[in-house]
C-alpha positions in Angstrom: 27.5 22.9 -50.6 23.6 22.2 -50.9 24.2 19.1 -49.0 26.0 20.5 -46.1 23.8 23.2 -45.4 21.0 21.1 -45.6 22.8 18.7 -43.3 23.5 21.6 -40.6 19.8 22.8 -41.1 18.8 19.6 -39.8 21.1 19.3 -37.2 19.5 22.2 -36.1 16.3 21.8 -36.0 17.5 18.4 -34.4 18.8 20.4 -31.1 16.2 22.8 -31.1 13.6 20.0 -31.4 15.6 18.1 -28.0 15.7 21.5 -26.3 12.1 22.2 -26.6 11.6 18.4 -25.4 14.1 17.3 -22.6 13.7 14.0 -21.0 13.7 14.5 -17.1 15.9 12.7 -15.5 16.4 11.7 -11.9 19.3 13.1 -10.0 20.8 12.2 -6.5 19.2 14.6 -3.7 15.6 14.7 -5.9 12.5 14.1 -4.0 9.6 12.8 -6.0 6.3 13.3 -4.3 3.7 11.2 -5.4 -0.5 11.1 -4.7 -2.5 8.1 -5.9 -5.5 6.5 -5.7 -5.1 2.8 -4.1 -7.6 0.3 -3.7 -6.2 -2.3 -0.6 -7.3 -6.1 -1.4 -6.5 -8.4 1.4 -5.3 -12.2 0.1 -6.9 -13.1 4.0 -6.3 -16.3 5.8 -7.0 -17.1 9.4 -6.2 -19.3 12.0 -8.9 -20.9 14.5 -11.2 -19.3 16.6 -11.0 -19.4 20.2 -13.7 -19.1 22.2 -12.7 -18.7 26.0 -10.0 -21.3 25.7 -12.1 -23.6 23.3 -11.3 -24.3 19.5 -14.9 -23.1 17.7 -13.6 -23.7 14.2 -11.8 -21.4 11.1 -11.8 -18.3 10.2 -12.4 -14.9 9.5 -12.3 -12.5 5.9 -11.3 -8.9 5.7 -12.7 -6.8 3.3 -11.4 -4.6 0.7 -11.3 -0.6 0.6 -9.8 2.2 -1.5 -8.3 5.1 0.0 -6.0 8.4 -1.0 -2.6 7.3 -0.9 1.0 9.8 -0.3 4.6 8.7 -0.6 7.4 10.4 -0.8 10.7 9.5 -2.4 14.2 10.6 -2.0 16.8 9.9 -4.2 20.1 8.5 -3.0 21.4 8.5 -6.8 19.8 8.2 -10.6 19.3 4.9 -9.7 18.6 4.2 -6.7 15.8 5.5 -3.7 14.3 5.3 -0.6 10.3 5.8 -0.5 8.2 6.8 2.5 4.0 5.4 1.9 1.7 6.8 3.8 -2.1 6.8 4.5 -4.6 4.5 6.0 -8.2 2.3 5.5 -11.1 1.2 7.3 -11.9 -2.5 7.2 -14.6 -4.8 8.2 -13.8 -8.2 9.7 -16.5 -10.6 9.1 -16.3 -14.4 10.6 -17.3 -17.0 7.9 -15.9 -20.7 7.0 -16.8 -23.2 10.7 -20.3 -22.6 11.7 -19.2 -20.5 14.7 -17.4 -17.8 13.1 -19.6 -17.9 10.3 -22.9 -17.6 12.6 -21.3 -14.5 14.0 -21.4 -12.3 10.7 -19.4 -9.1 10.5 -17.6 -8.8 14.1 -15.2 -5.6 13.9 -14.8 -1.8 12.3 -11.2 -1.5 12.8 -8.6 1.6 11.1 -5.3 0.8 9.8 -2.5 2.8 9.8 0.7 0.9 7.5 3.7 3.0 6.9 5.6 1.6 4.8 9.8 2.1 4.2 11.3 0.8 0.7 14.4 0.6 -1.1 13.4 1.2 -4.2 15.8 0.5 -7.9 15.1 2.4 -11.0 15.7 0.9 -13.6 16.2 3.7 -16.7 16.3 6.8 -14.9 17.2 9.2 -17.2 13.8 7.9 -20.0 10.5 8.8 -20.2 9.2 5.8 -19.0 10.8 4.9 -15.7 10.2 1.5 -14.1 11.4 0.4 -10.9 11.2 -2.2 -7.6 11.0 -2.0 -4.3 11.4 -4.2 -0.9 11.0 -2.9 2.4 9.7 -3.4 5.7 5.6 -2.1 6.6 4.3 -1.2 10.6 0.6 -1.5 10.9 -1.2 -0.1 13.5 -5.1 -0.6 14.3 -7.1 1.9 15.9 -10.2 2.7 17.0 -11.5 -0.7 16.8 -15.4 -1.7 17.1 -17.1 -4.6 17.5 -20.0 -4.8 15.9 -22.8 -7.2 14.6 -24.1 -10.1 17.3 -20.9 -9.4 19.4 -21.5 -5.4 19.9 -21.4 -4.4 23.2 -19.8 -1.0 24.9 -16.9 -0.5 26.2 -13.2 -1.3 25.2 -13.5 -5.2 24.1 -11.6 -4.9 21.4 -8.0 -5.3 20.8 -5.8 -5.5 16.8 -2.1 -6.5 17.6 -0.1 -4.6 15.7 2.3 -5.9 13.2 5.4 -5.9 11.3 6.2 -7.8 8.1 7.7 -7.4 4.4 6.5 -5.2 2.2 7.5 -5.5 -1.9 6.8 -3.4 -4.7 6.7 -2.7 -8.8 5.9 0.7 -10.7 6.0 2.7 -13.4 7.1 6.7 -14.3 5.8 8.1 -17.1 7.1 11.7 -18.3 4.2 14.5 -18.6 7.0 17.3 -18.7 10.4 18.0 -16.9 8.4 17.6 -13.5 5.7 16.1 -13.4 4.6 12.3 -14.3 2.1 9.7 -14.0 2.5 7.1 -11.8 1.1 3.2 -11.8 2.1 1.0 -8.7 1.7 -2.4 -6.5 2.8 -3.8 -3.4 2.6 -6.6 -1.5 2.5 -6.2 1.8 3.2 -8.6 4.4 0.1 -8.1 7.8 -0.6 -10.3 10.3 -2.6 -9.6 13.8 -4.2 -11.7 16.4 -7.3 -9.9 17.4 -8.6 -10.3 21.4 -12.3 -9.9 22.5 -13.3 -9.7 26.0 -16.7 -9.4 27.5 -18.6 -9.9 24.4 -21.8 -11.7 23.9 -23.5 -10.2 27.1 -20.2 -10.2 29.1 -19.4 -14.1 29.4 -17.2 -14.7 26.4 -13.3 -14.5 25.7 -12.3 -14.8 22.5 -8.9 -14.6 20.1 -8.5 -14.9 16.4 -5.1 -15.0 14.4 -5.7 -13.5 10.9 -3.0 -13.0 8.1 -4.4 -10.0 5.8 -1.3 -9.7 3.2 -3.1 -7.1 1.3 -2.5 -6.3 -2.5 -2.3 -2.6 -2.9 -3.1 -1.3 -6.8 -2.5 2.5 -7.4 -3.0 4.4 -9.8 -1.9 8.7 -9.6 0.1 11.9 -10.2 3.9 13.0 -9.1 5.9 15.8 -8.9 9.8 16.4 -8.7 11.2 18.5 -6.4 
């Protein structure tokens, strides 16, 4: 008798222990709404420079920045989810490699806009710690472009292609309470543009660059479940 009440005090204290402690779990129709902190490091590679028509060597380099970062995910089920990124950076291009480009030090100020849409698969949806993959497709639009440096001059001489490529992802949830969680992410994602000066260098110079940025984005930030 000792025994079995001892065994259905425990029980007890069992379920009152998992009530006052649930695991969240992701449902179908949940929107998770994340902020981070993301610092953008492009893996940059360039083509050749050309100046009006004329090969003047390799390359360019894009520097890094870190920026505020939103996405928003909706769930399609436990598993499974679609997630909106959004947010955007400021970046420096500065020519190096070839004596040309190098010669010319930093050369634009340009702001990037990349939304980015991903499928995204959860892996153990209904546990504390939640990791998941994504794939998906970015859009990256430059704006307000400057040149800057030897090459400065007024007017609009500037032009950032815009561009579309593959984006790719990997992250973690981990549980605070029933709604909110902490969130650790990268992506990959896939940018190239062809940049287009005109009138530059006192008016007499044409000139076009290819760069491939394919930034690495690390995050780091706080979610909520809706």
């Amino acid at each position: 008798m000792k025994a079995t009440k001892l065994a259905i005090a425990l029980l007890a204290a069992t379920g009152i222990s998992a009530v006052a402690t649930p695991v969240m779990a992701y449902e179908a129709g949940d929107w998770l709404v994340r902020g981070r902190i993301a610092h953008i490091s492009p893996q940059d590679s360039s083509g050749d420079l050309f100046v009006n028509g004329a090969n003047a060597g390799e390359g360019v380099k894009v520097d890094s920045d870190t920026i505020p970062e939103l996405d928003i995910t909706y769930m399609i089920t436990p598993n499974w989810g679609v997630e909106l990124i959004l947010g955007y950076s400021e970046h420096t291009i500065t020519g190096e490699k070839s004596a040309t480009p190098a010669s010319l030090g930093d050369v634009v100020d340009t702001k990037v806009l990349p939304p980015t849409l991903l499928l995204q698969y959860h892996f153990r949806p209904n546990e504390k710690i939640r990791p998941y993959v994504g794939a998906g497709i970015n859009y990256t639009y430059f704006f307000d472009e400057q040149t800057t440096g030897v090459i400065e001059t007024s007017g609009d001489n500037i032009n950032l292609d815009s561009s579309w490529g593959f984006a790719a992802q990997a992250g973690v949830d981990v549980e605070i309470n029933d709604d909110w969680f902490v969130n650790l992410d990268v992506k990959y994602i896939d940018i190239d543009t062809e940049a287009h000066f005109s009138n530059i260098l006192g008016g007499t110079v044409d000139a076009k660059i290819k760069a491939d940025i394919d930034p690495i984005v690390w995050g780091i930030g706080i979610g909520r479940r809706f």
